[in-house]
N, C-alpha and C positions, 0 to 999 in steps of 0.2 A: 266886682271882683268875683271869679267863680270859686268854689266852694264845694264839698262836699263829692256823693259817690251817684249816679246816674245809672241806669243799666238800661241797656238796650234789648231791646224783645225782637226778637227772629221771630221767621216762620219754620222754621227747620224742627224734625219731630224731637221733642223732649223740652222745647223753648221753657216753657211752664215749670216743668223740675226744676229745671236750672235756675230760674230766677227765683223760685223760693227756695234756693238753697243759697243765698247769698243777701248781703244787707245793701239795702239801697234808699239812696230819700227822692228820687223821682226814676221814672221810667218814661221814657223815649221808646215807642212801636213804630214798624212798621206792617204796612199792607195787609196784608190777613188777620196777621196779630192782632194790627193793632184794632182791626174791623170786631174782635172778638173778645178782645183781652177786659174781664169785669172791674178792672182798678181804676185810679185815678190816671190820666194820660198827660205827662207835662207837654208832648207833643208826638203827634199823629205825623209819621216822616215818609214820604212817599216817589219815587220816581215814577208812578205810573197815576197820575194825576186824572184820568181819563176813568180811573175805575173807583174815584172816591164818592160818586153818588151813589153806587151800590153799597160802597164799605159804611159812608153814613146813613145810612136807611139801615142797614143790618146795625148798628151801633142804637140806633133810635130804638127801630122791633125790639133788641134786646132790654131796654129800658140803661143803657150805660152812659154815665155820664158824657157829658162833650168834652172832647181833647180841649189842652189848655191851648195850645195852638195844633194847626194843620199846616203843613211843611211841603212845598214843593219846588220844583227847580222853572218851573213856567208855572203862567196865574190860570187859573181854572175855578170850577166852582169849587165853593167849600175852603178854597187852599186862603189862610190869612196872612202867610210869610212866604214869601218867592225868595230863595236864597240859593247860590252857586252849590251842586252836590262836591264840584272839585274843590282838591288844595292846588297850589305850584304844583307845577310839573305832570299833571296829571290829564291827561288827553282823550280819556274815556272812562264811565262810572268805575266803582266799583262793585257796585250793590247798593240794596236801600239803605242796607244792614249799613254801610261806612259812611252814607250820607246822613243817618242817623247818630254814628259816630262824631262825625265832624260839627252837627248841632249842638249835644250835648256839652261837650268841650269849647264852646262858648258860654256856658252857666255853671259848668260842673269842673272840680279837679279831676275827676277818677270817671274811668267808664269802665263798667263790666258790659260782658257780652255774652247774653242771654240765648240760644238757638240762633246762630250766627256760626256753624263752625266753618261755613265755607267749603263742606267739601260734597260730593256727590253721592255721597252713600245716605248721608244723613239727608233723606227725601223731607220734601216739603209736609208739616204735621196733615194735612187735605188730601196729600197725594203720595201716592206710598214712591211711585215710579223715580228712579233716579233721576239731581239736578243737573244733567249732563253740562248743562251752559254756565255754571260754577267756574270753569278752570278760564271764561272769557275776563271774569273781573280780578284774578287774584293779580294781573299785572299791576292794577290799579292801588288795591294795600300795599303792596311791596315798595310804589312809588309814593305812598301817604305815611310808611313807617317812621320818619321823621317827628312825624306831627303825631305818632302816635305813643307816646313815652308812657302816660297812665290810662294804658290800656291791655285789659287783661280779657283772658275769655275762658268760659267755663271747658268746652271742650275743642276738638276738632283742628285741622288746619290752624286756623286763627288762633288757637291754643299752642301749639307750636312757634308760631309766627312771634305770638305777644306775651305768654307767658299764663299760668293761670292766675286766679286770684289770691290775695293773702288770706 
């Protein structure tokens, strides 16, 4: 039976504020983040499976521990759980950011949403340049808002969408 608060770790600039400004008993990354992020990782959540032998050799160099699982949608190296990124009704991703979503909310009651706001201003923390291909996945939340009742996000689009946190 799930339990407790979860937060999701974006790559989006400020991801890090935001998740220490908020209480959580695990963290869910994805892609960069989670390639970088110095905490404990309940899981490493990825759509781009092709780039987690970089991300893991950058996680080892840094001396960080090992995600508790690595999370993909196809088996690859490194990846220990192949699981669907979609819900119903859903016909193309969302982002990693919701397929990290959709993990947590099998362990956890509550998701926050840490640099995740979903919109294009808020460039990737690596890359200043706007995420112009942002507005391809919001079809995809819109059609997972269903499934997304305790889900809140610090700022952004997705803050709009879902509400912030209490």
């Amino acid at each position: 039976m799930p339990g407790g608060v979860a937060a999701i770790l974006g790559g989006a600039s400020g991801g890090l504020a935001e998740l220490a400004s908020v209480q959580f008993d695990a963290v869910f990354a994805v892609n960069d983040a989670a390639a970088e992020y110095s905490g404990e990782l309940a899981e490493f959540v990825t759509l781009h499976p092709e780039k987690l032998p970089q991300w893991m050799t950058q996680r080892s160099a840094l001396g960080l521990p090992e995600p508790g699982e690595v999370v993909a949608h196809v088996e690859a190296p490194h990846v220990t759980v192949v699981d669907d990124y979609r819900w119903p009704g859903m016909n193309a991703s969302g982002s990693s950011g919701l397929f990290a979503v959709k993990r947590a909310l099998l362990r956890f009651d509550h998701v926050i949403l840490c640099g995740v706001p979903m919109q294009a201003s808020r460039a990737h923390y690596f890359n200043s340049a706007a995420w112009d291909e942002v507005e391809a996945f919001r079809d995809a939340w819109n059609i997972a808002r269903p499934f997304l009742k305790n889900v809140r996000s610090c700022s952004g689009w997705t803050a709009e969408l879902l509400g912030t946190p209490d």
